[in-house]
N, C-alpha and C positions, 0 to 999 in steps of 0.2 A: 593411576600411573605410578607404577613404582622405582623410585630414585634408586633405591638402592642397587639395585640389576645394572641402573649407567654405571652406577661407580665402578664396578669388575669389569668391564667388558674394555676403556680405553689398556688397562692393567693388562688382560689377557694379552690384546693386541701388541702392548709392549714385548711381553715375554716371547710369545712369537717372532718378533722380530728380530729378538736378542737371540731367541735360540735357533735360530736358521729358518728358511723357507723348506718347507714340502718338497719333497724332488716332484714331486706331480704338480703339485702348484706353480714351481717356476718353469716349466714347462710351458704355461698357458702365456707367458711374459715374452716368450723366445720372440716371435713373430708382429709384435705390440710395438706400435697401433701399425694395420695393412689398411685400414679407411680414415676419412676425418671422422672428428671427433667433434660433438656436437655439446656446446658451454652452453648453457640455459643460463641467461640471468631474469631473474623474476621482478623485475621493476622493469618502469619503462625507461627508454633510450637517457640519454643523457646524463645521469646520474652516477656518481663516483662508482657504482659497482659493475654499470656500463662502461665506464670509461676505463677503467684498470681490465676490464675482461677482455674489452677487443683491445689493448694496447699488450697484457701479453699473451694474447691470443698470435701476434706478431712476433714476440720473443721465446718462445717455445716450439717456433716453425722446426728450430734446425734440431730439435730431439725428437717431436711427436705429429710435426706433419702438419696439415692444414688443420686446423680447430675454426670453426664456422659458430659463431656468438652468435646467439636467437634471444629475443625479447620476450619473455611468456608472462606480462605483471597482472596483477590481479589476489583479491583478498590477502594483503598484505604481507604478499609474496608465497601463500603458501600454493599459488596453484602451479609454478612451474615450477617447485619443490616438489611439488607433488609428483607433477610429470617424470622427474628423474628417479623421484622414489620406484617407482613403478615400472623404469626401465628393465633391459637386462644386465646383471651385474659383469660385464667384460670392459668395463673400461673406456668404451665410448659414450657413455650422459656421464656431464660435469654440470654442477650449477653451482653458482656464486654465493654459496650460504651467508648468513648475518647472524646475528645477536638476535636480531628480530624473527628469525624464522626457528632459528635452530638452541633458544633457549627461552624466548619470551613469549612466542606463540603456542605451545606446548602446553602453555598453563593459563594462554587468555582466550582459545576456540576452545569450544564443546565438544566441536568433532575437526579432526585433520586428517586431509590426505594421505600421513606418512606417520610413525613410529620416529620422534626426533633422532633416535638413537641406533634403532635397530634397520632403519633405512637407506641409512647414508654411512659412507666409509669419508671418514676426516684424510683430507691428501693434505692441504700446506694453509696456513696461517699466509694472506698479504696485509692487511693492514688493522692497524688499533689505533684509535683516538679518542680520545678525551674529550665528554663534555664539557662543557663552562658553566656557572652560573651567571648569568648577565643581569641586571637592572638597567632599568631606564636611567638617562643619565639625569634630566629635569627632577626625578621622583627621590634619587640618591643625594642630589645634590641638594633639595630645598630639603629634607629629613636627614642630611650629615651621616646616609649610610654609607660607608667607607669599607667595610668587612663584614664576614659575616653574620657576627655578633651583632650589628647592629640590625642587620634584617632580623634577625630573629627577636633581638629586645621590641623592634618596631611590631614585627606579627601578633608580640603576647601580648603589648597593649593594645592594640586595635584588632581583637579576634574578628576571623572572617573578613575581614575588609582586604585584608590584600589580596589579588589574584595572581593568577601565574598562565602564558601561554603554553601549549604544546603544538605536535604535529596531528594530534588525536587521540584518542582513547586507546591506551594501552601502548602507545609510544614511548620511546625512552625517554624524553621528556616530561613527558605525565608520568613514568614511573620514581624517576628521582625526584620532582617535586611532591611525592606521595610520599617515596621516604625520608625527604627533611620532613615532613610534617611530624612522621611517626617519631624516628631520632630526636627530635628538639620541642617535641608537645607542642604542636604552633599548629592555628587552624587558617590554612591559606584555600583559597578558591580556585580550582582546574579549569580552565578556560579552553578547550579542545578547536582545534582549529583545521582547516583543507591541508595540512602541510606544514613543515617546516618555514617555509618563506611566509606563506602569508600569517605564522603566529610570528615572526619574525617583526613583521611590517606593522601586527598592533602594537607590539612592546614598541616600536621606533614614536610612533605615533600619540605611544602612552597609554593606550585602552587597557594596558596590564600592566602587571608592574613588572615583573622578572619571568626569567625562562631558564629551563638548560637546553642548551645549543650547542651542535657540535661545536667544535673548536676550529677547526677548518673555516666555517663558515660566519663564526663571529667575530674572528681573530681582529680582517678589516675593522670592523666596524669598534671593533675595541681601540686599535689604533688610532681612529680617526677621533676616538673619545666623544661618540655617537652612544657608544650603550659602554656600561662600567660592571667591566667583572671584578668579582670577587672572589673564587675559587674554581678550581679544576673539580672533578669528579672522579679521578683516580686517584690512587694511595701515592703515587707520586707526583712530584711537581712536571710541567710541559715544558720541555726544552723552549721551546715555541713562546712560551708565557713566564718564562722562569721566574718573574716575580711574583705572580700570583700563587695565592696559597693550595693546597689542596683542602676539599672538604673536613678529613678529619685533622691537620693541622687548625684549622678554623673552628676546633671544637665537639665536629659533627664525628662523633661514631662509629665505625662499620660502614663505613661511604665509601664502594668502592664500584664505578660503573661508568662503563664507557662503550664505546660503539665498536664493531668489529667485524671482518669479512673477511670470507677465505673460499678454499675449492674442497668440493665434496662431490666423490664419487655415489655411485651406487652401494646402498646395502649389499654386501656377498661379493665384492668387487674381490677378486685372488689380490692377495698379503704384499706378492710381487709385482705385482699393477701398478696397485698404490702405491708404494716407493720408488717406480719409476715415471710415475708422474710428480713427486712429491721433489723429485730431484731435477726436473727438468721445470717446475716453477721455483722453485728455492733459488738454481741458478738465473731465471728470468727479472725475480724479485731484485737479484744484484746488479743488473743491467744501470749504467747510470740514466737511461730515459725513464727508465719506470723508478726509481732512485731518487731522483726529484719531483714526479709526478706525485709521489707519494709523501713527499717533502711538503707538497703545493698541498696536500690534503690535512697536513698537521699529523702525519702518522710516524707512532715510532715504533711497531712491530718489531718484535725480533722474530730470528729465522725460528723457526720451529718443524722438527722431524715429525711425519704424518701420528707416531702414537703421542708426541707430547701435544700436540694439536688436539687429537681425540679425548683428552687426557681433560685439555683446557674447556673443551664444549661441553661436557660433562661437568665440570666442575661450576658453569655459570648456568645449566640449565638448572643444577638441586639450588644455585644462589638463587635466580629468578622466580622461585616456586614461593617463598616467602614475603618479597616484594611485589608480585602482581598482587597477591591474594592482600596487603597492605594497601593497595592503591583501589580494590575496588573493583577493578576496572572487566570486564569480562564481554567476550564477542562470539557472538552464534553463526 
């Protein structure tokens, strides 16, 4: 797989866009969209990337018409990826891409149904959030770890004994507890679990000792002073958490990794498509119902135009290439 090829090609897209559309290409835009328009999201129902699809599946009625949100989940999103990879490129297949499919899967299947890069046309950036590092609160409290120096001073005296949840093998989860191992020389234990929740339910439990956890979903439980974080996982601090540190204030490195989702067209999708999809979620994204929805999710995305989007998935698919291949971690 070579990296190098993504980096030109968000660039290109830029420059196109800078320097005007094709009079043949916007041509193809005049009449866009005359059917619905068909959102793949690749997980099953319920999940934040279901619930922001069909919520502004509702708020892009009045520029792009009906959009009909279909549930295709399966091998860790890549099969209704796939499906849209494969479509035709005119504008009707969207799917809900992730972090997960479209920078980290790339580098932990053998074989995938689509080209991360050359498949998909980047339309709009909806949401970014930040991991957490959580500990058990029983485990922080009797060992006085308070920050993240102290887990770390705790892991190099007692090699191997500490473990750590995830949602599974080659989860964001397991891939940042892979990279504090590597940043901080400390040998902790990956504990792979059915999911997010239930790695969630041993750390509560105790069965592990620490996790990264969205933010979203640990935030509760931090509040309630149920489980004790210690740092974000992006370069900046969480509005949401503002006291807690960020990874590399805490020390650690080159720690920059968080979760993220957005709408991707079809590979070959015309230049004028995509910006006019790119503008009729941008506007949906400001909507104050999806404004807060996305509040309730811990996200602080900014707006982003379809090439800085394309720009940004490039840029965490060559980060991800380093870090899977650090974690180990690999799925056939």
């Amino acid at each position: 797989m070579s990296i190098t090829r993504y980096l030109h090609r968000p660039l290109m897209a830029a420059c196109l866009s800078l320097g005007g559309l094709l009079a043949g290409t916007a041509v193809q835009a005049e009449g866009y969209p005359s059917k619905p328009i068909q959102f793949v999201v690749p997980y099953p129902p319920g999940g934040p990337l279901d619930i922001m699809a069909r919520l502004l599946a509702q708020q892009v009625k009045e520029d792009l018409g009906t959009v009909v949100v279909e549930n295709k989940a399966g091998a860790g999103g890549n099969i209704g990826a796939g499906l849209v990879a494969k479509a035709k490129p005119d504008g009707y297949s969207l799917v809900m891409g992730a972090v997960a499919i479209n920078a980290i899967n790339p580098w932990l299947y053998s074989n995938l149904p689509f080209d991360p890069i050359e498949s998909f046309e980047p339309v709009a950036l909806v949401a970014s959030v930040p991991n957490v590092l959580v500990v058990n609160q029983a485990f922080a409290e009797a060992n006085q770890i308070n920050q993240v120096a102290d887990l770390v001073d705790y892991a190099q005296r007692h090699p191997g004994e500490l473990n750590y949840a995830s949602g599974g093998n080659g989860s964001a989860g397991h891939l940042a507890g892979a990279l504090m191992n590597a940043r901080t020389d400390v040998n902790t234990v990956h504990v792979p679990y059915a999911g997010a929740n239930p790695a969630k339910t041993a750390l509560l439990a105790g069965e592990v000792h620490f996790m990264f956890d969205n933010l979203a979903s640990a935030a509760p439980l931090i509040k309630e002073g149920r489980l004790k974080a210690l740092a974000v996982t992006t370069v900046e601090r969480s509005s949401f958490l503002p006291d807690v540190a960020t990874m590399e204030q805490a020390g650690v490195e080159n720690f920059d990794l968080g979760t993220w989702f957005g709408v991707f067209a079809t590979g070959g999708t015309p230049t004028d498509i995509v910006e006019k999809l790119n503008l009729a979620y941008t506007r949906a994204l400001q909507d104050p119902k999806v404004r807060e929805t996305l509040k309730q999710m811990g996200s602080e995305a900014a707006v982003l135009s379809a090439p800085e989007f394309a720009q940004m998935v490039s840029d965490e698919l060559a980060k991800y290439e380093d870090i899977v291949a650090a974690s180990g971690a690999r799925l056939y």
